[in-house]
C-alpha positions as CSV (number, residue, x, y, z in Angstrom):
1,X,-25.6,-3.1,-31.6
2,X,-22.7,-1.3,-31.3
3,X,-19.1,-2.9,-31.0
4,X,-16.7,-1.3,-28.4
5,X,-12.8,-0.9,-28.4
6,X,-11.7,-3.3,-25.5
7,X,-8.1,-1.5,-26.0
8,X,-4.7,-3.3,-26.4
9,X,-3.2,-5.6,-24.5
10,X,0.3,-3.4,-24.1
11,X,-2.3,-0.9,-22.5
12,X,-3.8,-2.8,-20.1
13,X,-0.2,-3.8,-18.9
14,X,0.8,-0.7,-18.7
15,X,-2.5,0.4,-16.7
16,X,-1.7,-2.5,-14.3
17,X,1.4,-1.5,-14.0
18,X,1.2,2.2,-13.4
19,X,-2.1,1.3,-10.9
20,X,0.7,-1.0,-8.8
21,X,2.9,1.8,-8.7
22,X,0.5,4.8,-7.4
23,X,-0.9,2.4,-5.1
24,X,2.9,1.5,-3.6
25,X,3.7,5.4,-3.6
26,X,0.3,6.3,-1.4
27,X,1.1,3.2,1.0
28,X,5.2,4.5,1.8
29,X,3.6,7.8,2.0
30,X,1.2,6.9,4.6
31,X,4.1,5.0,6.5
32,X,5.9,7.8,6.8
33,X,2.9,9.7,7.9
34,X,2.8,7.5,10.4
35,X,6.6,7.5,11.4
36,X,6.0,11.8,11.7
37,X,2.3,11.6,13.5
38,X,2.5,8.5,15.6
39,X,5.6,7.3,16.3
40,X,5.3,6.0,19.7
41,X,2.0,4.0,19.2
42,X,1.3,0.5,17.4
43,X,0.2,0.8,13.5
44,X,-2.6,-1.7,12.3
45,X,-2.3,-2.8,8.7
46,X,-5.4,-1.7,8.0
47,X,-4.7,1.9,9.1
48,X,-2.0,2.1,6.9
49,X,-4.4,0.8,3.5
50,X,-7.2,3.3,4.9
51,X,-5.0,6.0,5.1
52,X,-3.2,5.6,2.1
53,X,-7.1,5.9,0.2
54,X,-7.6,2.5,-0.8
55,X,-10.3,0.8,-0.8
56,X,-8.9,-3.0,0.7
57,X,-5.8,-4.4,1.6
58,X,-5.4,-6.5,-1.5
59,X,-2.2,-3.8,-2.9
60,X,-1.0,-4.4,0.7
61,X,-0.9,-8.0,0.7
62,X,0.8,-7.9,-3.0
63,X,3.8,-9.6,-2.9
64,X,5.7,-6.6,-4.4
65,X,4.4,-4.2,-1.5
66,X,6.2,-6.7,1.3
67,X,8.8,-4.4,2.1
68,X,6.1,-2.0,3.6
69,X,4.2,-4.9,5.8
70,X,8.0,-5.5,6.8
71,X,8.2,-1.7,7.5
72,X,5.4,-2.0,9.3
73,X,5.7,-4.8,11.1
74,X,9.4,-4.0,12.5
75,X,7.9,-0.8,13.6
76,X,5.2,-2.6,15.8
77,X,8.0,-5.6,17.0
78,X,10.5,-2.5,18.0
79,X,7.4,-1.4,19.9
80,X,6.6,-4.8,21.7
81,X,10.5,-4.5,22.7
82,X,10.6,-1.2,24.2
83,X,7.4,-1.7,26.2
């Protein structure tokens, strides 16, 4: 049997981190998608997750990506009070 290389712990940090990053850079690019495309109409979380090309909403419900289920959210409550 052959032993594999599980890699170093400092690498898989810095994996995790850089993975947390990409994924927070497609999800503000898909929010201002949105802002530019549909501005007038209500955004659903999951359309912002789909569009960004993940696979779930679990980097969307990290606690690090709350400013953009804030964005989000204020976007849809300035929409409830316009209407």
């Amino acid at each position: 049997m052959k032993k594999m290389t599980r890699g170093s712990h400092q690498g898989l940090l810095r994996n995790r981190e850089e993975t947390k990053r990409l994924n927070t850079e497609a999800l503000w690019r898909q929010v201002q998608l949105l802002r530019k495309e549909k501005p007038d109409t209500l955004w659903s979380f999951k359309e912002v997750w789909q569009g960004a090309g993940l696979k779930s909403n679990v980097a969307l419900d990290s606690p690090w990506n709350a400013s953009i289920k804030e964005a989000v959210a204020e976007h849809n409550r300035l929409l409830r009070e316009q209407a």
